[in-house]
C-alpha positions in Angstrom: 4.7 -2.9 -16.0 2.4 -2.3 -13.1 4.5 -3.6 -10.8 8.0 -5.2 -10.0 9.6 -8.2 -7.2 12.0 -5.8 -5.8 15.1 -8.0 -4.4 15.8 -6.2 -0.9 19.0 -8.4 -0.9 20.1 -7.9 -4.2 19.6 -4.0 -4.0 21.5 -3.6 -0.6 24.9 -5.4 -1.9 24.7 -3.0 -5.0 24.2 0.4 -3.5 25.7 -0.2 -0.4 28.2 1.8 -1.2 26.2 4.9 -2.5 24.6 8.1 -0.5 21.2 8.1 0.3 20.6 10.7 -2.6 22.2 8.5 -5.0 20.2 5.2 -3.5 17.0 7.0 -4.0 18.1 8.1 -7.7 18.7 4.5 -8.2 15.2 3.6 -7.3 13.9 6.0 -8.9 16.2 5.5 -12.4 14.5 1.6 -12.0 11.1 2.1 -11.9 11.2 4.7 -14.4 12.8 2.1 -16.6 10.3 -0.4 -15.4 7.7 2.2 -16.0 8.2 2.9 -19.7 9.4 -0.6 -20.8 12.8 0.8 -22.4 15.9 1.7 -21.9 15.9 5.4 -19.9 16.4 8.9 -22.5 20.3 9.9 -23.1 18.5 13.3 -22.7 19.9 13.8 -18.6 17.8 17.2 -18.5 15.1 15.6 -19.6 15.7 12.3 -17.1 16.4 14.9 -14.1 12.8 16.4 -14.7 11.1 12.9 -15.2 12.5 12.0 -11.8 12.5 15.5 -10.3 16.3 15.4 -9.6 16.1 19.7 -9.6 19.1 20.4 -7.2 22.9 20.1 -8.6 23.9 17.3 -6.3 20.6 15.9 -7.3 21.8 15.9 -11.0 25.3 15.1 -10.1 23.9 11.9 -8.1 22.1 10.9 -11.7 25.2 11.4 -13.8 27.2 9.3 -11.3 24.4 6.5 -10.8 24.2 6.3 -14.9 27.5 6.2 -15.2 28.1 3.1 -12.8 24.5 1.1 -12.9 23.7 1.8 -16.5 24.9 1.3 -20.0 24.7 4.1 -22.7 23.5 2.9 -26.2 22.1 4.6 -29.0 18.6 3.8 -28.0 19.3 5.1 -24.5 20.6 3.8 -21.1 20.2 0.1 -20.9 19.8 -1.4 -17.4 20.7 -5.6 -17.8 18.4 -6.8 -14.7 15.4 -4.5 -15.7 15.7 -5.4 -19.4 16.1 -9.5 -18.0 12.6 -8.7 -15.8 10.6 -6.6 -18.4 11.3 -10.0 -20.9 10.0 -12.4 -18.5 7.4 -10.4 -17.5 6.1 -9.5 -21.6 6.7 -13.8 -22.1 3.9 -14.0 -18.8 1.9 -11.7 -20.1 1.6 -13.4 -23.8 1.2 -16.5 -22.3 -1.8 -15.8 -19.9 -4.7 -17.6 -21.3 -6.7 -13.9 -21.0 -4.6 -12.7 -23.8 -6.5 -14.9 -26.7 -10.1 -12.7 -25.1 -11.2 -9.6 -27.4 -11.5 -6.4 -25.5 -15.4 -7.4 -25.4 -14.8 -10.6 -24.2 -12.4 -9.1 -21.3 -14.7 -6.4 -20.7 -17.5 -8.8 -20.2 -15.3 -10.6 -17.8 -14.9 -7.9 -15.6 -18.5 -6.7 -15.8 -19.4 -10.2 -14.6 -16.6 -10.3 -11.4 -18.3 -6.2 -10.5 -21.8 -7.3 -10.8 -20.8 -10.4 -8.4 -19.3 -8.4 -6.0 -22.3 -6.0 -6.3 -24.4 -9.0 -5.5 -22.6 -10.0 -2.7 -22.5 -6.8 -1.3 -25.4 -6.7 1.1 -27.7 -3.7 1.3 -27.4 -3.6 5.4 -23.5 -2.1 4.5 -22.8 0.7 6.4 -20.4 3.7 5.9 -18.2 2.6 8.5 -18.1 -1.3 6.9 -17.4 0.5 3.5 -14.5 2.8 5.3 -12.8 -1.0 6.3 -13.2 -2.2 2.9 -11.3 0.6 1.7 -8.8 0.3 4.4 -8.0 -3.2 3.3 -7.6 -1.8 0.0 -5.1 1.3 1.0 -2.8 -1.3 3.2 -2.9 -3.8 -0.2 -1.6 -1.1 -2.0 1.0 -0.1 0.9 2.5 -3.3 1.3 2.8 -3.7 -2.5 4.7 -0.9 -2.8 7.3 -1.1 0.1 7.9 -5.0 0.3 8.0 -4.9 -4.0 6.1 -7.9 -4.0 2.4 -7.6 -5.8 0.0 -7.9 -2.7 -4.1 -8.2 -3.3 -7.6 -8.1 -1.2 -9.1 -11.5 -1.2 -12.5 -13.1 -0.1 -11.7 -15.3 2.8 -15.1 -17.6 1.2 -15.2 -16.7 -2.3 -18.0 -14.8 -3.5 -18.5 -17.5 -6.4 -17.6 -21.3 -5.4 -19.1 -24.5 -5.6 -20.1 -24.8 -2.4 -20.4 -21.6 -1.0 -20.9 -17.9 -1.8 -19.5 -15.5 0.4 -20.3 -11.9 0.9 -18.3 -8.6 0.4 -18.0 -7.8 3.4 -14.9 -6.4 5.7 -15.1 -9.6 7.7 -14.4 -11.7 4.8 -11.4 -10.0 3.8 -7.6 -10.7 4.0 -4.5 -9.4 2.1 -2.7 -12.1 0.2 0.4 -11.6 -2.1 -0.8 -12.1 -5.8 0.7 -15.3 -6.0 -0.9 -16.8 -2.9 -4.1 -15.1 -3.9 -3.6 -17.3 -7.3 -2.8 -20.9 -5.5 -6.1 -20.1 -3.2 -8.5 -19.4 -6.1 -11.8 -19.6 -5.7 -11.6 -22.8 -2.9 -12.6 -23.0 0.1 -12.6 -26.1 2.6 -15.9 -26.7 3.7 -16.3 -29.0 7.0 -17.9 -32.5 6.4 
């Protein structure tokens, strides 16, 4: 999984009881699990080196955290509500309609979307416009990972719509969550 809704509420009444070490081993323990799809190595010197837990209350806080959060199994340490959210998300991911493409089809897919945005991009770009662009593009990525919620850059007017064809510029830009970004598409309301 790239990425994971991370239930601020839900996490709080769990761990509200834990140290900050043992919190942030928790988190840590999660997206790991998230990370690698299965259920976390019964191997702990090998899970305190995957996490960098390198201190002894480090390790002791991973022991403790397993122990209370996680259950041991032949396979490994199972986690219920990663196990629940890795299933829906495998059942998204084999239903998306992009799964029936052949990596040439997908391939040609994106080639298409870059050379759109290559068209769109106008050759009067400076340095500076470029430096936003990114910029939109590092605070995406910032509010992804601490809200936990999947956030994305959009075009404000598409750069492929019916009506109009937008350009690739920092002007045109906005940060939607992935969800909003999916409702909103490619439309944009033009005025009559």
């Amino acid at each position: 999984m790239k990425y994971y809704q991370h239930h601020i509420g839900d996490f709080d009444r769990a761990t509200r009881h834990l140290t900050r070490l043992e919190r942030s081993v928790y988190r840590d323990l999660i997206e790991l699990y998230y990370d690698t799809e299965q259920p976390l190595t019964l191997d702990r010197a090998a899970l305190c080196r995957k996490i960098i837990a390198r201190s002894n209350d480090e390790s002791t806080a991973v022991e403790q955290v397993l122990n209370e959060f996680f259950t041991e199994t032949p396979t490994g340490w199972y986690h219920e509500r990663c196990e629940s959210e890795i299933e829906k998300y495998r059942v998204n991911k084999a239903t998306h309609w992009t799964r029936l493409l052949r990596p040439e089809q997908k391939a040609s897919l994106n080639a298409e979307r870059r050379a759109k945005k290559l068209q769109a991009t106008p050759p009067w770009l400076t340095d500076e416009h470029r430096t936003l662009i990114y910029a939109f593009h590092r605070e995406s990525l910032v509010l992804s990972i601490t809200t936990g919620t999947p956030h994305e850059v959009d075009h404000i007017i598409p750069l492929q719509s019916k009506h109009v064809c937008g350009l690739h510029v920092p002007w045109n830009l906005q940060i939607l969550t992935a969800t909003e970004n999916r409702q909103k598409s490619n439309f944009f309301e033009v005025a009559s």
